[in-house]
LUMVODREN-41818 format. One line per field, with one value per residue (C-alpha): residue number from 1; residue in three letters; x, y, z. Coordinates in nm, 3 decimals, m for minus. Layout:
N
pos (NUM/...)
code (ala/...)
u (X/...)
v (Y/...)
w (Z/...)
***
This chain:
443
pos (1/2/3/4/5/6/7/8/9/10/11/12/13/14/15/16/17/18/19/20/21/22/23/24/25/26/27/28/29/30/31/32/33/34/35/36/37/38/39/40/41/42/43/44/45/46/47/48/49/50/51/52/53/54/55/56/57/58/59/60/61/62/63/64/65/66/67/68/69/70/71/72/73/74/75/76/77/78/79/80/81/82/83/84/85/86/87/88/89/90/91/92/93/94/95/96/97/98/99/100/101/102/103/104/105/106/107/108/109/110/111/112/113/114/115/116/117/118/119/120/121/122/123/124/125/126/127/128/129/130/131/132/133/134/135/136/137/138/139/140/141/142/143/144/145/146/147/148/149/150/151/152/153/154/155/156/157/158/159/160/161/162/163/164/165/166/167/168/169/170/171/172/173/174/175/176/177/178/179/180/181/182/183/184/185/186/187/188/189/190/191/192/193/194/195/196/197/198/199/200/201/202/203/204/205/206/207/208/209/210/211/212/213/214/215/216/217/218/219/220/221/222/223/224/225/226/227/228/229/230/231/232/233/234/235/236/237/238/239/240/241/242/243/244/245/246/247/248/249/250/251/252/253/254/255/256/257/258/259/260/261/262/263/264/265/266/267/268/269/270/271/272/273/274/275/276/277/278/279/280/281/282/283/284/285/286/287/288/289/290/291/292/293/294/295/296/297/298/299/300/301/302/303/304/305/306/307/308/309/310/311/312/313/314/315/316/317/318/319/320/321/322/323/324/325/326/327/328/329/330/331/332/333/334/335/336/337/338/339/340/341/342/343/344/345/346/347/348/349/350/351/352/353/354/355/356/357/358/359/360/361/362/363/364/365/366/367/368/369/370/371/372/373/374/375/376/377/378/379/380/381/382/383/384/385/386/387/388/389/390/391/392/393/394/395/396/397/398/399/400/401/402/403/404/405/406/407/408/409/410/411/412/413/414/415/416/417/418/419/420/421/422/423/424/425/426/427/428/429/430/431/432/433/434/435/436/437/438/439/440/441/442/443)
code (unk/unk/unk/unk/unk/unk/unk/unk/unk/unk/unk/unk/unk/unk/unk/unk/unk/unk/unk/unk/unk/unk/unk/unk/unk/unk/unk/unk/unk/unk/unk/unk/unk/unk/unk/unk/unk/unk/unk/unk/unk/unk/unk/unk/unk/unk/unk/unk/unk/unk/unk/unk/unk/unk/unk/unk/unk/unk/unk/unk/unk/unk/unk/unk/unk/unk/unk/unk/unk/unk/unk/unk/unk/unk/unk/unk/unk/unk/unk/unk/unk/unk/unk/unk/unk/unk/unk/unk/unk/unk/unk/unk/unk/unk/unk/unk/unk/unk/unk/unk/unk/unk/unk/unk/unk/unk/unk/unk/unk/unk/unk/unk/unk/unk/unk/unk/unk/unk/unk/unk/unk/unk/unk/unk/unk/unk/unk/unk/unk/unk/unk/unk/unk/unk/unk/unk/unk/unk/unk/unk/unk/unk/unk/unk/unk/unk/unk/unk/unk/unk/unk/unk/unk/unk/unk/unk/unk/unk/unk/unk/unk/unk/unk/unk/unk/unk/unk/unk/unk/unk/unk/unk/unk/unk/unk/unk/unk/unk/unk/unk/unk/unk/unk/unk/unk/unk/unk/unk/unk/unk/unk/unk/unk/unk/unk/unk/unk/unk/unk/unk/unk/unk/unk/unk/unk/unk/unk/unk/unk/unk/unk/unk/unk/unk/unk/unk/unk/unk/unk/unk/unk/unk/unk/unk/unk/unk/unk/unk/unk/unk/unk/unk/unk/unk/unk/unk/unk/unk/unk/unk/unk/unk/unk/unk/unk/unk/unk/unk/unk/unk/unk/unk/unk/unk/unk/unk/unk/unk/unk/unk/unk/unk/unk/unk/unk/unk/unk/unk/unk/unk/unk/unk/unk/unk/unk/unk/unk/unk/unk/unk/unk/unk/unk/unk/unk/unk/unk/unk/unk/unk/unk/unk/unk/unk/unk/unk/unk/unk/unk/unk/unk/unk/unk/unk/unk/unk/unk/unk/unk/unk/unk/unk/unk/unk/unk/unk/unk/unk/unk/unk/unk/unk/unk/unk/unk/unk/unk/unk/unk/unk/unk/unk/unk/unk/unk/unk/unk/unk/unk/unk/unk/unk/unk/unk/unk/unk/unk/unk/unk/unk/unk/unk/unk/unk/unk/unk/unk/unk/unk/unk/unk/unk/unk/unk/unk/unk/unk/unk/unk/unk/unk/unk/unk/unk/unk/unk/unk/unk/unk/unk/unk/unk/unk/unk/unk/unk/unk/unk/unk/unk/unk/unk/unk/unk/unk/unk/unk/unk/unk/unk/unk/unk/unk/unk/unk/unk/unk/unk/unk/unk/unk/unk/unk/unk/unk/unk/unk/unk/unk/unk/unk/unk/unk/unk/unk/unk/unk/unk/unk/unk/unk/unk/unk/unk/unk/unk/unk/unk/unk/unk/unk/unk/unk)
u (m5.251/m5.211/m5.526/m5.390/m5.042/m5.237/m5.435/m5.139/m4.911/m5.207/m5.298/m4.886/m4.886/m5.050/m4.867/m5.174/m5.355/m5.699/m6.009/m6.372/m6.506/m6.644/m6.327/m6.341/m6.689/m6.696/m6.527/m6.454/m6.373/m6.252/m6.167/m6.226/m6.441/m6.474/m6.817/m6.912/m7.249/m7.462/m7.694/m7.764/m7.669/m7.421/m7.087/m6.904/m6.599/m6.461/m6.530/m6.335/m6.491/m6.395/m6.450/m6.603/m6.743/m6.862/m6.958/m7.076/m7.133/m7.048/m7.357/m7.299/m7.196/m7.028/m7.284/m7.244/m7.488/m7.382/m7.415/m7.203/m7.221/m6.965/m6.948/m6.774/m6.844/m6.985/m6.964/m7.237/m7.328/m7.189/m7.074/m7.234/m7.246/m7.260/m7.333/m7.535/m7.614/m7.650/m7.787/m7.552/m7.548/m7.259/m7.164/m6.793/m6.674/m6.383/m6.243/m5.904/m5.616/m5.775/m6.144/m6.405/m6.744/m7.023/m7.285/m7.594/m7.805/m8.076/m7.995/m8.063/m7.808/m7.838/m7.690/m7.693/m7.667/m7.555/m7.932/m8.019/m8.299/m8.457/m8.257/m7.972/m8.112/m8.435/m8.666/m8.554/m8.195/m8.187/m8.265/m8.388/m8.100/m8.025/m7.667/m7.524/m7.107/m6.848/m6.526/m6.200/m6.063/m5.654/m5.523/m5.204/m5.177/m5.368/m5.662/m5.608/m5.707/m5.714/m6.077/m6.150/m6.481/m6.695/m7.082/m7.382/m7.573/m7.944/m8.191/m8.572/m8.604/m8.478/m8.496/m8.217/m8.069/m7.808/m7.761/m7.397/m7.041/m6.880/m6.558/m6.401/m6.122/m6.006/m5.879/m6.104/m6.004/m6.179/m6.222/m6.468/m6.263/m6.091/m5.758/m5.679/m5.329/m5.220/m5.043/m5.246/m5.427/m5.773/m5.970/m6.162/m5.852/m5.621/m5.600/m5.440/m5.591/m5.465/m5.142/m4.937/m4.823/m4.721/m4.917/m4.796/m4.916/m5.267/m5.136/m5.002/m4.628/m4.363/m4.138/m3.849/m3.770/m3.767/m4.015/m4.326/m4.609/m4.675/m5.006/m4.846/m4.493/m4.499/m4.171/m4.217/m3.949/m3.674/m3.582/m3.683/m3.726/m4.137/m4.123/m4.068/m4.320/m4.128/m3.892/m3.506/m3.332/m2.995/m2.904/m3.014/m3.197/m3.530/m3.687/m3.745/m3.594/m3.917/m4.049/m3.646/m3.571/m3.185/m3.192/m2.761/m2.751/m2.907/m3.086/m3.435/m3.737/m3.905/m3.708/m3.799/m3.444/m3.257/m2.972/m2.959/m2.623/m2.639/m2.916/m3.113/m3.458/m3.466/m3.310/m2.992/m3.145/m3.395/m3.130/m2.981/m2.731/m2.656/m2.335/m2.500/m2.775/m3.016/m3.386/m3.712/m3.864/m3.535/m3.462/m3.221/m3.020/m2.943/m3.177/m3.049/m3.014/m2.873/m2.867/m2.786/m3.016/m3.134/m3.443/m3.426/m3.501/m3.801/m3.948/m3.826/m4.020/m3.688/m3.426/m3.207/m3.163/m3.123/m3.415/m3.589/m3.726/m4.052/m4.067/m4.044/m3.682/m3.732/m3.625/m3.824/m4.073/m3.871/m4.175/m3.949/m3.734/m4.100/m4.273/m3.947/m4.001/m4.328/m4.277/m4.135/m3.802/m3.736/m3.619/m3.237/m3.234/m2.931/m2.882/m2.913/m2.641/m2.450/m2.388/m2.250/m2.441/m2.551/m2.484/m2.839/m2.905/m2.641/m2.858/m3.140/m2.896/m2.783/m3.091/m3.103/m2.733/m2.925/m3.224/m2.979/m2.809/m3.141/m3.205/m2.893/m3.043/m3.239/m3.035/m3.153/m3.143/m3.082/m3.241/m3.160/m3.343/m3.297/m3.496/m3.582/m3.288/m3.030/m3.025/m3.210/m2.858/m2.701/m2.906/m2.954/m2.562/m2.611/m2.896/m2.671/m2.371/m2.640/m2.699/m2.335/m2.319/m2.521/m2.394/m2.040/m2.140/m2.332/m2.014/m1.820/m2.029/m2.010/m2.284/m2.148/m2.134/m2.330/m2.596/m2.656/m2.754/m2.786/m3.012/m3.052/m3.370/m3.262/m3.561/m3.799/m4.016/m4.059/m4.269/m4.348/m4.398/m4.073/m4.221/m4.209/m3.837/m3.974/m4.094/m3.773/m3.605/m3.813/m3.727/m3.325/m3.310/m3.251/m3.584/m3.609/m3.875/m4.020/m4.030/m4.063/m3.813/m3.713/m3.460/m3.331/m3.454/m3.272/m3.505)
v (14.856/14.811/15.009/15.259/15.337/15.295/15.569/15.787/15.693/15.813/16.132/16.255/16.261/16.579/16.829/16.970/17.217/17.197/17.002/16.996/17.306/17.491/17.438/17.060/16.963/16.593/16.399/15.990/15.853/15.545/15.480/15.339/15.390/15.305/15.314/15.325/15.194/15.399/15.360/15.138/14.728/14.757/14.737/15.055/14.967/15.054/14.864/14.882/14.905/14.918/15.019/15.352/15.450/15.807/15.998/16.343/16.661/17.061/17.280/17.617/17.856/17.569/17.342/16.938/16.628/16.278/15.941/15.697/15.312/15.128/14.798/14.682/14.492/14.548/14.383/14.356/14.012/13.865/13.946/14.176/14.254/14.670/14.845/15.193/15.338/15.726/16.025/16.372/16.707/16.879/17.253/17.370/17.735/17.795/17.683/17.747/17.443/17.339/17.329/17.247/17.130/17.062/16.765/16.568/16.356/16.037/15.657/15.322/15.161/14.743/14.543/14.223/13.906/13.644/13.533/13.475/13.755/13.848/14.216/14.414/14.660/14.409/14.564/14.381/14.454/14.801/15.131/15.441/15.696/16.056/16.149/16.507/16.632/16.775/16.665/16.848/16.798/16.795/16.825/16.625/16.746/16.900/16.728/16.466/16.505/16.309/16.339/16.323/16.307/16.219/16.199/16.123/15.846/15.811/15.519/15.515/15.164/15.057/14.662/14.560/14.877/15.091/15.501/15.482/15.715/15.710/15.839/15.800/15.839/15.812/15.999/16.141/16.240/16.565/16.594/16.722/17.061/17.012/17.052/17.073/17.166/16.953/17.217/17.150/17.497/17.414/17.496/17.761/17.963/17.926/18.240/18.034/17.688/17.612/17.673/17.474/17.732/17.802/17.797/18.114/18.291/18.121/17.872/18.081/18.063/18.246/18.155/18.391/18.335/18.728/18.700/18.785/18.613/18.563/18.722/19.092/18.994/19.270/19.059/18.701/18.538/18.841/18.844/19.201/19.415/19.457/19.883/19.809/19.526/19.208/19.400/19.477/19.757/19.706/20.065/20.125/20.486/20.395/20.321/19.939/19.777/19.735/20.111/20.192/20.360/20.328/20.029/20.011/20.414/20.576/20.837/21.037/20.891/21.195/21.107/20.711/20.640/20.819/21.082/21.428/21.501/21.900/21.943/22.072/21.870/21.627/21.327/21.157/20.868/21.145/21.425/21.436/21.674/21.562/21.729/22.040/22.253/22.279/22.340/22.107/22.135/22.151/21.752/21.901/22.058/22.465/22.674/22.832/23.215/23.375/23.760/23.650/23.865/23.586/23.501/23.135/23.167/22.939/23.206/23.522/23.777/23.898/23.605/23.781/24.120/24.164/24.312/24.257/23.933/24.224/24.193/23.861/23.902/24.209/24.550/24.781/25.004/25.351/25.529/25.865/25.880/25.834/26.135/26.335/26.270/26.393/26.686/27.036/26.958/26.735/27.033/27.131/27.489/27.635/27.959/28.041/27.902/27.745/27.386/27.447/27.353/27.633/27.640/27.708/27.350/27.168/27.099/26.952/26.704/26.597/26.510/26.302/26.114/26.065/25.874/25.702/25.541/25.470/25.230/25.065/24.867/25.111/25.242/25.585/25.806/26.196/26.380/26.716/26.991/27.363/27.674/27.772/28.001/27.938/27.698/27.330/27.182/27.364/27.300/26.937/26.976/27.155/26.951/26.650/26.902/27.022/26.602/26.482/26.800/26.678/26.260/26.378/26.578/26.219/26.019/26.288/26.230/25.809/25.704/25.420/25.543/25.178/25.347/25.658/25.676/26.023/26.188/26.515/26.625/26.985/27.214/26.932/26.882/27.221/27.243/27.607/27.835/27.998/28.325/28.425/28.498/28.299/27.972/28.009/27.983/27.689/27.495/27.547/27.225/26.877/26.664/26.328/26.141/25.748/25.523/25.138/25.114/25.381/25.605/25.925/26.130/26.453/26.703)
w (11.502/11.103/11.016/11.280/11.102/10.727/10.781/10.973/10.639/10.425/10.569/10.618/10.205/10.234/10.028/9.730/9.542/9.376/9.499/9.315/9.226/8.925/8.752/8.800/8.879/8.916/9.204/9.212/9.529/9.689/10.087/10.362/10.664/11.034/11.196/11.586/11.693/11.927/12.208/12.473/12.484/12.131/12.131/12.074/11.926/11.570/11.295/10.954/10.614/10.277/9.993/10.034/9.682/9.604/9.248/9.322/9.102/9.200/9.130/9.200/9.519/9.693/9.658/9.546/9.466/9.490/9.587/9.765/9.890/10.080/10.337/10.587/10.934/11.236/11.624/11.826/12.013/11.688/11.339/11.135/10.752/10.766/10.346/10.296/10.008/10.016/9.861/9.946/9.965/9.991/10.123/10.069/10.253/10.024/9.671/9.799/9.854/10.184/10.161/10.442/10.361/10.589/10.389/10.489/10.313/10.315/10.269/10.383/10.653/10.628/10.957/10.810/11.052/10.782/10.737/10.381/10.270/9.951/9.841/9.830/10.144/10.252/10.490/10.742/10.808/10.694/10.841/10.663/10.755/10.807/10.831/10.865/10.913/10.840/10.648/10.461/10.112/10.101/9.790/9.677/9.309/9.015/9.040/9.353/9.697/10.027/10.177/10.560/10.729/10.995/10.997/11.240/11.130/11.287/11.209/11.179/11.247/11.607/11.610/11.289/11.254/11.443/11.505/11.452/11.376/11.079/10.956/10.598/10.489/10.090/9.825/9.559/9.196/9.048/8.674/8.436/8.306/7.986/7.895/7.512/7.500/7.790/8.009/8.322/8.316/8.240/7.932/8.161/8.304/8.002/7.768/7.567/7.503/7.174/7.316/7.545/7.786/8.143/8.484/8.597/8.236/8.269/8.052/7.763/7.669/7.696/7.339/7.418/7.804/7.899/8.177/7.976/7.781/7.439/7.428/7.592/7.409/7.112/7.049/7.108/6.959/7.113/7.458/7.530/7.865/8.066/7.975/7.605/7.615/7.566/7.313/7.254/7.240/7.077/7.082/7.412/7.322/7.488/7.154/7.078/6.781/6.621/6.603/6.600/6.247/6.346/6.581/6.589/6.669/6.966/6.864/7.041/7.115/6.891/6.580/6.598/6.729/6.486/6.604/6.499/6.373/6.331/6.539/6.230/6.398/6.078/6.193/5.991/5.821/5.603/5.657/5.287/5.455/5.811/5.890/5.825/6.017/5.712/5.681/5.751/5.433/5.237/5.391/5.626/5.345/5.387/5.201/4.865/4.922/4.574/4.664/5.033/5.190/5.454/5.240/5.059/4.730/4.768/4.968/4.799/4.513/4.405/4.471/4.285/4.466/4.824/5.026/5.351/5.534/5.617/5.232/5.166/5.043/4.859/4.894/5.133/4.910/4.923/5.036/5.168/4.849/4.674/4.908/4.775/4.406/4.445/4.664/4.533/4.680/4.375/4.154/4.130/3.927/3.773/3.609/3.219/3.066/3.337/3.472/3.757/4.165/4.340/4.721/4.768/4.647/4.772/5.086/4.868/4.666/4.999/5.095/4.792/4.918/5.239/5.072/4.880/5.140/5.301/5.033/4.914/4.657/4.446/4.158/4.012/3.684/3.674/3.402/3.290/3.147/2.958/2.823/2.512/2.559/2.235/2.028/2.045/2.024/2.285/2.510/2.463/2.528/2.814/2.988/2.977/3.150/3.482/3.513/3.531/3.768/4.031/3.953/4.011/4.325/4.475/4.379/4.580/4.868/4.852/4.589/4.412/4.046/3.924/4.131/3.903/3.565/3.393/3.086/2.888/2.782/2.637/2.613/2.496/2.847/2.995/3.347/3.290/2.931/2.806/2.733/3.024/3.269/3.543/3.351/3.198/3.525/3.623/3.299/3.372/3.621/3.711/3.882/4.046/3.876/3.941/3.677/3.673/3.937/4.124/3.926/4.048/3.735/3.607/3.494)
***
């Protein structure tokens, strides 16, 4: 009845985890065993044995080597000595918690009847066996396991030897996989072996508590969240302190964590002007524009008169004021000795005011020009008159007077001869002319 609550007591401390396998290839054990004898005229009562020694080896694909021994007694028509020493092979199905096994092997099986004989097996109490079963390993810690079995035992030798039962029980103790940092993950599974870590990291730690390992902690000495991998976020912008270029003011992800202030797209920390909408390349400062004509000066060929954006900040080319200079409409004729507009060319100097105020920023000169008629004197005089003519006649109409500049030539640059009525009359005018910028010329 002891034995009976012994082994009950032993096998309800089942509770475990790992058995021998590849990570712990050696197993020690140590139990007990009971043994039935079989066949005709033997007892067939249980006998108790102990110790029950084993050393055994894991190969590969489930497969063991060992050896055991063990003794105990045996009943039949008196008391018998019972030892075996054994060679194993051993099968496991899993290398989960609970693992099966299936093993058979070949030993010797003594019955020894107290008779004094030459040998630890001799020949004549002990049987050449062959033993097959089946048996479970059930782990009660790392490495620690209770072991369960029961085998077939069958005898070549019939007169001092027994076919007999035999059922172990025992715990075995698996080692073999090294452990250098002590933190119960072996050497094999821990990605960290220098490292004393943590079962449920494969044995790497975990320095800052937040939930994830050292090894995928871009931050392991900050608590920090899984998405930013282990890191903080103080500001919380989405951007983690470590790539955050303004870690205590949320800012966008595109400008390293940084806010935008005037919404210029240069973020504050390199925007030398952050209250203000400025420009990229100008560090978020506005773009000096001198003539204001919506060209920065960096950009524009004449910063300092207003022109177009089509012409990189200068004026347009006045390419219809420039077909007029050189058309026959540019000539404004008066009659001999007289200053004063005739109606019959009013049209054409409005044409000019037109042009004018097509291009607002060209500024032109009116030249003025005489016959041989009188003297050279008079009509230097009266060259400059027929100019301020038409001048006065385009401030009338709007022309700023800053616009127009105005010139007598006299009789010095005639168009036509003046010995002749008619290239007289074509020397009495006023002509727009081009010069190095456009001028309205008097002629």
């Amino acid at each position: 009845m002891n034995l009976q609550r012994s082994l009950i007591l032993m096998f309800l401390l089942v509770v475990g985890l790992n058995a021998q396998t590849s990570e712990n290839p050696w197993a020690i054990a140590v139990g007990a065993d009971l043994i039935n004898l079989q066949g005709e005229n033997v007892e067939s009562g249980l006998n108790f044995g102990a110790p029950a020694l084993s050393l055994s080896r894991y190969i590969s694909s489930g497969l063991s080597v060992g050896v055991r021994y063990g003794i105990g007694n045996a009943e039949n028509n008196g008391n018998l000595d019972y030892s075996y020493l054994d060679g194993v092979l051993r099968f496991n199905f899993s290398e989960e918690n609970v693992i099966p096994y299936l093993f058979g092997g070949y030993g010797l099986s003594r019955f020894a009847d107290g008779m004094d004989k030459d040998g630890m097996f001799p020949s004549g109490e002990s049987g050449r066996t062959i033993f097959g079963g089946i048996g479970v390993d059930i782990p009660i810690g790392d490495q620690l396991n209770i072991n369960v079995s029961t085998s077939y035992r069958g005898t070549q030798e019939t007169n001092d030897s027994y076919n007999h039962l035999q059922h172990i029980v025992g715990l075995s103790y698996n080692f073999g996989a090294g452990d250098a940092d002590g933190d119960g993950v072996s050497d094999k599974k821990d990605e960290c072996p220098d490292v004393p870590g943590l079962k449920e990291f494969n044995g790497c730690p975990d320095t800052d508590g937040d939930g994830i390992p050292d090894t995928k902690d871009r931050c392991p000495e900050e608590a920090g969240s899984e998405n930013l991998q282990g890191c903080p976020d103080s500001d919380g912008d989405g951007v983690a302190d470590i790539d955050d270029s303004c870690p205590e003011k949320p800012g966008a992800i595109e400008m390293n964590g940084c806010p935008d202030s005037d919404g210029d797209g240069v973020a504050d920390n390199t925007d030398r002007c952050p209250d203000v909408a400025g420009d990229i390349s100008n560090d978020g400062c506005p773009l000096t524009d001198s003539d204001g004509d919506g060209v920065p000066d960096k950009n524009d060929k004449c910063p300092d008169t207003a022109g177009t954006k089509a012409n990189d900040g200068c004026p347009d080319e006045p390419t219809d004021l420039n077909k007029f200079i050189n058309s026959e409409d540019n000539r404004i004729l008066f009659k001999a000795s007289s200053s004063n507009l005739s109606k019959s060319y009013l049209e054409k100097i409005d044409k000019i005011k037109d042009l004018l105020d097509q291009y607002p920023t060209i500024s032109v000169t009116i030249e003025g020009h005489a016959s041989s008629d009188g003297s050279e004197k008079y009509n230097q005089k009266l060259s400059e008159r027929r100019a301020a003519a038409v001048k006065a006649y385009l401030v009338e109409k709007g022309v700023s007077e800053e616009r127009l500049s105005t010139i007598g030539y006299g009789e010095s640059k005639p168009i036509q001869p003046n010995k002749t009525a008619k290239g007289r009359a074509a020397n009495r005018r006023v002509q727009i002319n081009r010069s190095a910028q456009i001028n309205l010329i008097q002629k």
